[in-house]
C-alpha positions as CSV (number, residue, x, y, z in Angstrom):
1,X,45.0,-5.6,-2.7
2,X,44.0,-1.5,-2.6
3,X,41.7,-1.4,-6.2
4,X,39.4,1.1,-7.3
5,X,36.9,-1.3,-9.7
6,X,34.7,1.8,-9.2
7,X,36.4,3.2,-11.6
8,X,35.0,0.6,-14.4
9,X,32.0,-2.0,-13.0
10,X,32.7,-3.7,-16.2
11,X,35.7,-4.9,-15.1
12,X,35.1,-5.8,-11.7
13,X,32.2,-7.6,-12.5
14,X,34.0,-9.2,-15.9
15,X,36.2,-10.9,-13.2
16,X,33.7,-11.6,-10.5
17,X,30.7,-12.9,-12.5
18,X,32.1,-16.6,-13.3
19,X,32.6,-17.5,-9.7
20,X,29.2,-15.9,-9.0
21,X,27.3,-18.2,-11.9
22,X,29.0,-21.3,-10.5
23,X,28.0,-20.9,-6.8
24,X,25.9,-24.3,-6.0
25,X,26.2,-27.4,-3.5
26,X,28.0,-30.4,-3.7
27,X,27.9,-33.3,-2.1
28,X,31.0,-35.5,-1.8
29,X,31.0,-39.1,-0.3
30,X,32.7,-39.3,3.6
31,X,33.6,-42.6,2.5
32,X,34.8,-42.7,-1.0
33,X,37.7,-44.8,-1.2
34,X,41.2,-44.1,-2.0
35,X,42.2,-44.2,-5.6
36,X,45.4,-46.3,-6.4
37,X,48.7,-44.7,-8.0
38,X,48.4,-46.8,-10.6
39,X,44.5,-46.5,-11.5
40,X,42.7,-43.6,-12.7
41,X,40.6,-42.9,-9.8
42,X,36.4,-41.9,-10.4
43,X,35.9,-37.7,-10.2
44,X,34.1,-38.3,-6.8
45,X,37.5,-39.7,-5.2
46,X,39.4,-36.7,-6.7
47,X,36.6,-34.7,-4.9
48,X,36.7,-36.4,-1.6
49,X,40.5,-36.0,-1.9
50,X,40.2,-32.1,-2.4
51,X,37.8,-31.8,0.0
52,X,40.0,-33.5,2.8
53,X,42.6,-31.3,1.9
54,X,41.4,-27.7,3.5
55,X,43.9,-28.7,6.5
56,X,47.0,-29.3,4.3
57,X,49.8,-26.8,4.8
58,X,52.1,-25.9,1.9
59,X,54.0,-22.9,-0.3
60,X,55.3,-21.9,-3.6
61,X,55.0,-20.0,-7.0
62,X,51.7,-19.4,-8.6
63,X,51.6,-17.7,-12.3
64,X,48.4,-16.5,-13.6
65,X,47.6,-15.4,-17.5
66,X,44.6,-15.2,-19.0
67,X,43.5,-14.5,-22.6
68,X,40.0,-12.7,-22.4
69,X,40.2,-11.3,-26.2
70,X,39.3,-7.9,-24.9
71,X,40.4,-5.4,-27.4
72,X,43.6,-3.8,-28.2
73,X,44.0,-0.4,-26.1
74,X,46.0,2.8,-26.9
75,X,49.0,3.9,-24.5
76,X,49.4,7.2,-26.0
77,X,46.5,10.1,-26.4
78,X,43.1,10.8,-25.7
79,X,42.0,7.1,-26.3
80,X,44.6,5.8,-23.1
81,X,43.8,4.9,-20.4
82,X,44.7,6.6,-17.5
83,X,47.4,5.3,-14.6
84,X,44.3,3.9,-12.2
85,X,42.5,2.4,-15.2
86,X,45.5,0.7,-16.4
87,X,46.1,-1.1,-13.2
88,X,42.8,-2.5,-13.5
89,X,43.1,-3.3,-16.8
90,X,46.5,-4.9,-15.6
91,X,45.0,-7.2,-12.9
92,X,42.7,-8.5,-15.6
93,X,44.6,-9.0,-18.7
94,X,48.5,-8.9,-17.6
95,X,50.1,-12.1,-16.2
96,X,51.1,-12.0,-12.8
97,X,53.4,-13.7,-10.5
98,X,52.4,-14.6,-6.6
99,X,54.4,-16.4,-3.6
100,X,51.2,-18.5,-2.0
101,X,52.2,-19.7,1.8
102,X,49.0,-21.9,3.6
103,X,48.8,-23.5,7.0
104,X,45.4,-25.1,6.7
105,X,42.3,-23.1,6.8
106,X,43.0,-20.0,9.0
107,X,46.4,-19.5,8.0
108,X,47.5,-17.6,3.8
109,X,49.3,-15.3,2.7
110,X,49.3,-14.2,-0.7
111,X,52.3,-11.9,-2.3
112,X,51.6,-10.4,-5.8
113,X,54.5,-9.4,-6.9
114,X,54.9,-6.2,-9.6
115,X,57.5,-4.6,-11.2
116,X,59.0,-2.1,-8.2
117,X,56.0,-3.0,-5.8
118,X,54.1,-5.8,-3.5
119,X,50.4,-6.7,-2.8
120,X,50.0,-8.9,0.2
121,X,46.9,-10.2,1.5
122,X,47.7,-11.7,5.1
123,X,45.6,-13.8,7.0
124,X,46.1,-15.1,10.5
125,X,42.7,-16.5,12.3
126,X,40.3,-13.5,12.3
127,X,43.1,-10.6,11.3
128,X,43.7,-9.7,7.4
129,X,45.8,-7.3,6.1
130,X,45.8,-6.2,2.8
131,X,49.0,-4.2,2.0
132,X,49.9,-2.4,-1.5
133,X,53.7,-1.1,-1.3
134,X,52.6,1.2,-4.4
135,X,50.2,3.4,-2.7
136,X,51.1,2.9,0.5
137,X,48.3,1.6,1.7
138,X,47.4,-0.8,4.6
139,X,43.3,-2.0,5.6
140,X,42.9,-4.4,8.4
141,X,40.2,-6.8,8.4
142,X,38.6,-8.1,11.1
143,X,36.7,-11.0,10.6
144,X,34.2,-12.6,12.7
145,X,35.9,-15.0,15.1
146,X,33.9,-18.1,13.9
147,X,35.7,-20.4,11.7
148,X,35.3,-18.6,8.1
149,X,36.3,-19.1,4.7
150,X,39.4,-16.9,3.5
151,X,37.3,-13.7,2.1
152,X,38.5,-13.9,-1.5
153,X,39.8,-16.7,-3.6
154,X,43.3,-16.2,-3.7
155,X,44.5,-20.1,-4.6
156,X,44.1,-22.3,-7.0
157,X,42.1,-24.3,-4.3
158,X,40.4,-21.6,-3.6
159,X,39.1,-21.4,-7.2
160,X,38.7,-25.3,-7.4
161,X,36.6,-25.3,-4.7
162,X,34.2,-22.4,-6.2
163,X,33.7,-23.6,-9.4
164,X,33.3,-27.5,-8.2
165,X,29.7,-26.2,-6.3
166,X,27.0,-27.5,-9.4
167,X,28.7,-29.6,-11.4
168,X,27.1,-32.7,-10.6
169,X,23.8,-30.9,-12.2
170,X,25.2,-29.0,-15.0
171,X,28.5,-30.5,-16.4
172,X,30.1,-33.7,-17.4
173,X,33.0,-34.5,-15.4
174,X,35.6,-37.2,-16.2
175,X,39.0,-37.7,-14.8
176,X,42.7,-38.3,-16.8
177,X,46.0,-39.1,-15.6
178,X,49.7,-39.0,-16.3
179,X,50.2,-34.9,-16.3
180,X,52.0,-33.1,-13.6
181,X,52.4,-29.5,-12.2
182,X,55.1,-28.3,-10.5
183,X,57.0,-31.6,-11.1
184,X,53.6,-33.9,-8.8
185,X,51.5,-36.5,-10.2
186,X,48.3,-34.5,-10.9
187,X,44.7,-36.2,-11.2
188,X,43.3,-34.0,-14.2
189,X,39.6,-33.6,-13.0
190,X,37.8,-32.1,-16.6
191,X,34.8,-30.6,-16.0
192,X,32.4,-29.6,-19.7
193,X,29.0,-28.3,-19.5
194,X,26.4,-30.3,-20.6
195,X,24.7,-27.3,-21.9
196,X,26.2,-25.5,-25.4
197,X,24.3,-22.1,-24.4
198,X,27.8,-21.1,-22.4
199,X,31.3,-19.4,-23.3
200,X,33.0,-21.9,-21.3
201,X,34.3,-24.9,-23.1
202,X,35.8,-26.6,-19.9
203,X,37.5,-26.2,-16.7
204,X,40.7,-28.6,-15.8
205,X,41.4,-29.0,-12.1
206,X,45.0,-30.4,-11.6
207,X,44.9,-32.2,-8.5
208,X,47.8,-33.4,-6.5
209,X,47.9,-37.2,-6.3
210,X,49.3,-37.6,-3.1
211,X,47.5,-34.5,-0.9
212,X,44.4,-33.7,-2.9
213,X,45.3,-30.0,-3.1
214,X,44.5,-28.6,-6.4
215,X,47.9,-27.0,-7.9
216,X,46.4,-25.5,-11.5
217,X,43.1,-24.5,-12.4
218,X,42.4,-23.5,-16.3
219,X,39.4,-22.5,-17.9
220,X,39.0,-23.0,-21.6
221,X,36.8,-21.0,-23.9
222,X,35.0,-21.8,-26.5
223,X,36.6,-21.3,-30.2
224,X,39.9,-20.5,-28.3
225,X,43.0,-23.0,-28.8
226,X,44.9,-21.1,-25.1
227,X,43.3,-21.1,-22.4
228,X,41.2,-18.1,-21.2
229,X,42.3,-18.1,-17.6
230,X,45.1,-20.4,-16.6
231,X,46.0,-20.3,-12.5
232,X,48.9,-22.4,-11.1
233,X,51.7,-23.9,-9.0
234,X,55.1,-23.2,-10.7
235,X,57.0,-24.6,-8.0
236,X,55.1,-25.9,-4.9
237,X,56.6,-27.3,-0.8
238,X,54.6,-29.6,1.4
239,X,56.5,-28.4,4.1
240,X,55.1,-26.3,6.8
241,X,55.6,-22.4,6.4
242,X,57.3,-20.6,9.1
243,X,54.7,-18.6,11.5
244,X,56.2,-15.8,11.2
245,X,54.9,-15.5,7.6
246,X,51.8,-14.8,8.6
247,X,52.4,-11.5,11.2
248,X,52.0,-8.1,9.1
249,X,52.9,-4.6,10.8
250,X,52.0,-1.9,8.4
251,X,55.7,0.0,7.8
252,X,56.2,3.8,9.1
253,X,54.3,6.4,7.1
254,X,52.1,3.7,5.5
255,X,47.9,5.0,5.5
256,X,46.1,2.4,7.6
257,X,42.4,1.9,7.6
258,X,40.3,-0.8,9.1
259,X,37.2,-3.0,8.6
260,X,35.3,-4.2,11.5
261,X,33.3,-7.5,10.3
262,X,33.5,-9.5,13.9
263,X,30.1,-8.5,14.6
264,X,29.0,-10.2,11.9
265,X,28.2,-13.9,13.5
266,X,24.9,-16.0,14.5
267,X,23.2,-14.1,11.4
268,X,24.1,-10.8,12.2
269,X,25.8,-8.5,10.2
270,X,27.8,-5.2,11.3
271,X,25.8,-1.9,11.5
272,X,27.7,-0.4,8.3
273,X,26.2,-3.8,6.4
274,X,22.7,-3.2,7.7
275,X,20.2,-4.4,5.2
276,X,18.5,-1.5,2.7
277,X,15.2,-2.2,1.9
278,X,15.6,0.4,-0.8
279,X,19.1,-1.0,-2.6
280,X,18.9,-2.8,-5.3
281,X,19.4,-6.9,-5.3
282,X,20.8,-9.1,-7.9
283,X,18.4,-11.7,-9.3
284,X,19.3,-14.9,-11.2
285,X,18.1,-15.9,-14.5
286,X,18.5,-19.4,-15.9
287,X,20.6,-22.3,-14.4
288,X,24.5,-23.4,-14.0
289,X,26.5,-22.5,-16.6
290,X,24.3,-20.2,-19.1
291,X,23.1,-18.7,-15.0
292,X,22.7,-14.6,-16.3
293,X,23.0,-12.0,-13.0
294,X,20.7,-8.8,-13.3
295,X,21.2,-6.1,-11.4
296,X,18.3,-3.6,-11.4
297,X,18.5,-0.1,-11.4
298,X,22.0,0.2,-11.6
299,X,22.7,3.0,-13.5
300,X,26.3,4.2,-14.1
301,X,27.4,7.4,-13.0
302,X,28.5,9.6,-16.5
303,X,31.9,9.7,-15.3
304,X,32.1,5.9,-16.6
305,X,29.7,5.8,-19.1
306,X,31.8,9.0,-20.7
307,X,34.7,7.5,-20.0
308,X,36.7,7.1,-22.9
309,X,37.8,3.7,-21.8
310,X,34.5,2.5,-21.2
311,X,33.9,3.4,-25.1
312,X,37.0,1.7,-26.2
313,X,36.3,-1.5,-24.3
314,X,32.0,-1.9,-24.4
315,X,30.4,-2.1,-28.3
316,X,27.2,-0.9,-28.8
317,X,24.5,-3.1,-29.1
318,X,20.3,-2.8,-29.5
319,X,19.3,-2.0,-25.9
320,X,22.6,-0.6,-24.4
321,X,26.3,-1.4,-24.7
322,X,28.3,-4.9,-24.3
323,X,32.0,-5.5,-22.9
324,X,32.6,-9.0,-24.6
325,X,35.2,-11.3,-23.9
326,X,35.8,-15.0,-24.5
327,X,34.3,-16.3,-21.0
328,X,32.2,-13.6,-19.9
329,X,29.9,-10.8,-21.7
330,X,28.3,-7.7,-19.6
331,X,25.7,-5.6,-20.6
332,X,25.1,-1.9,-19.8
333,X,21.1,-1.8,-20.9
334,X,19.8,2.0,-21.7
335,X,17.6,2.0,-19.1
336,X,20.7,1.5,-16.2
337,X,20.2,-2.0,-15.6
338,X,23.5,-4.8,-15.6
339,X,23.3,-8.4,-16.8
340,X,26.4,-10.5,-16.8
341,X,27.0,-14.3,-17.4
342,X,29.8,-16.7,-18.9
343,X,27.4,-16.1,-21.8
344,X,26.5,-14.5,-25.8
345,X,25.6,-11.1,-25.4
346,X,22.0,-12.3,-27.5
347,X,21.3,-14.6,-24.2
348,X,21.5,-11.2,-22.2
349,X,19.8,-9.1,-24.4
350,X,17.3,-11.8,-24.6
351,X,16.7,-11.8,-20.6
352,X,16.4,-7.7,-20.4
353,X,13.4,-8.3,-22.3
């Protein structure tokens, strides 16, 4: 999907970040055995069900809402913000519809679909397009030819599967039965931190009972009845999509661009993502949950930082300015650094000392 998060790092890293702070290992039993329809089956047989599912093939509906908290914008005057911003502000805050189509691991295809316009992202093997009907706008992706991880989360397994890495270390997990999504029998895996030094009250996995493929991922904030970010089947099909799902031609007139990543195998990267000895890294404060990202030296261009919508959305605090929402807080220091973690601004402002 065609995105300028240039435009406002807050954002793009508002929505990044809790995927990032999660990242971790887990190890699931080969031989865990099969849960029972009628028992409630332990949280390590609801992983070793979702980890055997990566080969599953299926299709359906997939609403997304989310309920951040982030303040109340203007549409009208100088306080608005402008058509770009506004989609961005849209991808975060607005609900959104998608058709989802998956033949195991090298096969998705991913349809947003807006009012008078598509965003597709369409993977076959080592080929991704990522088409946006609005601007007209086609980039092909070529990834290395190794067997590879679909290069954005895009389903609720997808998600599942990203925020399942620590929890063994830093949450509670328990399972519960008798829900469903999408009209299946769901396993409901819970996952709470152990730690109260997090925004994140919990995160409920919805796993199918039969396939193990997660159908609805929610994430629950703290001092919030709805949840915070809520991703899942609507209507969902075991059957397997039709091939020709999964062949994109860019129409006529459309701007194509491409991104060469197939050189980037045995632990070498393309030339254009050469390592920088002088570019900034991230470093990582803390552990699992209450995990705080800095990035040093990354001072925003004026552009943003005078940005009316930077103003409207970011408070100022002592040390720099703060874009708060229930699961994840950002914060612009004075001297251009960026910390971000699913936690209270004080916990940032506390690590920028």
């Amino acid at each position: 999907m065609h995105t300028n998060f240039r435009t406002l790092p807050a954002l793009a890293l508002g929505v990044a970040i809790p995927a990032a702070v999660l990242v971790g290992t887990l190890a699931v039993p080969a031989q865990a055995a099969p849960a029972s329809r009628t028992e409630t089956p332990t949280a390590q047989q609801v992983l070793a069900k979702i980890a055997k599912s990566g080969s599953a093939s299926y299709s359906g509906t997939i609403q997304q809402t989310s309920d951040l908290g982030l303040p109340q914008l203007p549409t009208t005057g100088p306080g608005a913000p402008s058509s770009s911003e506004s989609g961005i502000l849209d991808l975060v805050t607005a609900p959104h519809t998608a058709k989802v189509y998956v033949d195991g691991t090298s096969r998705q295809r991913v349809q947003v679909l807006d009012q008078l316009a598509e965003r597709d992202i369409v993977r076959d093997g080592s080929s991704v397009w990522i088409w946006d009907s609005k601007a007209k706008t086609a980039e092909h992706v070529l990834l290395p030819s190794r067997k590879s991880e679909s290069p954005a989360p895009t389903t609720p397994s997808d998600l599942a599967k990203r925020l399942l890495a620590a929890v063994q270390k830093s949450s509670t997990v328990t399972v519960t039965t008798g829900s469903s999504v999408a009209g299946r029998s769901v396993d409901r895996l819970v996952l709470t931190p152990k730690t109260d030094q997090t925004l994140v009250a919990k995160v409920v996995v919805s796993v199918d009972r039969a396939t193990g493929v997660p159908l609805k991922l929610a994430v629950d904030a703290r001092g919030q009845s709805a949840d915070a970010v809520s991703v899942g089947f609507t209507d969902v099909s075991f059957s397997k999509p039709s091939a020709s799902l999964f062949s994109f031609t860019p129409p006529k007139g459309a701007k194509v661009t491409t991104k060469d990543l197939s050189s980037a195998r045995h632990g070498m990267k393309p030339d254009h993502l050469s390592n920088d000895a002088a570019a900034p890294r991230p470093t990582v404060s803390g552990s699992g949950w209450a995990s705080v990202v800095t990035l040093p030296s990354a001072k925003l261009p004026s552009s943003v930082t005078g940005n009316a919508l930077f103003g409207e959305l970011t408070t100022s605090v002592p040390g720099g300015r703060a874009l708060q929402t229930s699961l994840v807080t950002v914060l612009f220091t004075d001297d251009g650094r960026v910390l971000a973690g699913a936690v209270p601004v004080s916990t940032l402002q506390a690590a920028a000392q």
